[in-house]
C-alpha positions as CSV (number, residue, x, y, z in Angstrom):
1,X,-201.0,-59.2,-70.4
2,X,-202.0,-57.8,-73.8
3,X,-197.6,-58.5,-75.0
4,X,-197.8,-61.5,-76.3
5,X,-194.4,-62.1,-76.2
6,X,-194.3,-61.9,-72.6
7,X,-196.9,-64.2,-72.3
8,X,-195.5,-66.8,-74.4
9,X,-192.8,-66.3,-72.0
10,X,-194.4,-67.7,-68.9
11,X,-196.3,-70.7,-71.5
12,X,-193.3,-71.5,-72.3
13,X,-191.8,-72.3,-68.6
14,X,-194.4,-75.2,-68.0
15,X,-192.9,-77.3,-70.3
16,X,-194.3,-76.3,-73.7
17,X,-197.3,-74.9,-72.2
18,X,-200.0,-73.8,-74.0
19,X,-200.9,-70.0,-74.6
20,X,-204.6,-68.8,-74.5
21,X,-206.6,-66.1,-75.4
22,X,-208.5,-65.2,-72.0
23,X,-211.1,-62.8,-70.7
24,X,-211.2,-61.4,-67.4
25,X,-214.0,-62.2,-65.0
26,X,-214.7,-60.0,-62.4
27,X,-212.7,-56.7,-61.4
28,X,-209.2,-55.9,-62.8
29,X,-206.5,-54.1,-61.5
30,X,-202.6,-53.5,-62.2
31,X,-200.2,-55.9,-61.7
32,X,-197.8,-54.5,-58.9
33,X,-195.9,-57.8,-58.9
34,X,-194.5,-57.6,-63.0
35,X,-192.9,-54.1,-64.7
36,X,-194.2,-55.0,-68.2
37,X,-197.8,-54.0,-68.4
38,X,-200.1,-57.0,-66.6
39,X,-203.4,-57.3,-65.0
40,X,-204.5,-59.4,-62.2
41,X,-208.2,-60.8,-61.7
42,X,-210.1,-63.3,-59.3
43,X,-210.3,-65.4,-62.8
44,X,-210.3,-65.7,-66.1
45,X,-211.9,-67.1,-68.8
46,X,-210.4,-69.0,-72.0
47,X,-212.0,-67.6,-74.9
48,X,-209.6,-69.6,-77.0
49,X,-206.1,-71.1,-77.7
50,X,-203.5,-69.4,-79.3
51,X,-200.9,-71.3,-80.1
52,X,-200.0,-75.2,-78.4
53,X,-196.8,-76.4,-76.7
54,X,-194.9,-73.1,-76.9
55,X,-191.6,-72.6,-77.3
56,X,-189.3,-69.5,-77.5
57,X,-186.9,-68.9,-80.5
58,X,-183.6,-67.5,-79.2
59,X,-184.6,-64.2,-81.5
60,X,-187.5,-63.9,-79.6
61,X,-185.7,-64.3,-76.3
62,X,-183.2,-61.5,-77.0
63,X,-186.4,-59.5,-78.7
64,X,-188.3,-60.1,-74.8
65,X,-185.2,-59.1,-72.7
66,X,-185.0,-55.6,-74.7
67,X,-188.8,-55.1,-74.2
68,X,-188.3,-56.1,-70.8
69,X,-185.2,-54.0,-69.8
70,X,-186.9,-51.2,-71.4
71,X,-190.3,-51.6,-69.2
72,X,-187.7,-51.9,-66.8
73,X,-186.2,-48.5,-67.2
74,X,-189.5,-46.7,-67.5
75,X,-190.9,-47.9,-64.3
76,X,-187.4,-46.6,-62.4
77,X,-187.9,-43.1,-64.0
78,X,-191.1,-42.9,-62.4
C-alpha cells in the first residue's frame, strides 16, 4: 500500500515490527482481499527502512479507523 498509516498498521501487529520502503518485483495487481487501496505481487523488494519497532499512537489509531471506514463506505457504493 502507498497509506502509510495503514501499513504501519500491519508493522505494528508483529510485535513492533519494522516498516519498509519496498518495490515490487514482477506483475502487480489489486488487492481483492483489503478495501483500503493495496497491491499484491509474487515479491518485493526492500529499497529501504522506514521507520524500526513501530508502534501506533492512539491518535493514529482513531485517524486509521476513519480512513478505513471511509474506504469502507466507498467500496459498498460501488
Amino acid at each position: 500500500t502507498t497509506n502509510r498509516l495503514y501499513a504501519k498498521h500491519y508493522a505494528s501487529l508483529y510485535g513492533r515490527g519494522d516498516l519498509y520502503r519496498v518495490e515490487p518485483v514482477g506483475a502487480v495487481e489489486p488487492s481483492t482481499e483489503d478495501t483500503m487501496p493495496t497491491v499484491c505481487a509474487e515479491a518485493a523488494r526492500v529499497v529501504s527502512v522506514y521507520e524500526r519497532a513501530v508502534l501506533l499512537t492512539m491518535t493514529e489509531r482513531r485517524r486509521l479507523n476513519r480512513e478505513w471506514a471511509e474506504a469502507d463506505r466507498l467500496v459498498g457504493a460501488r
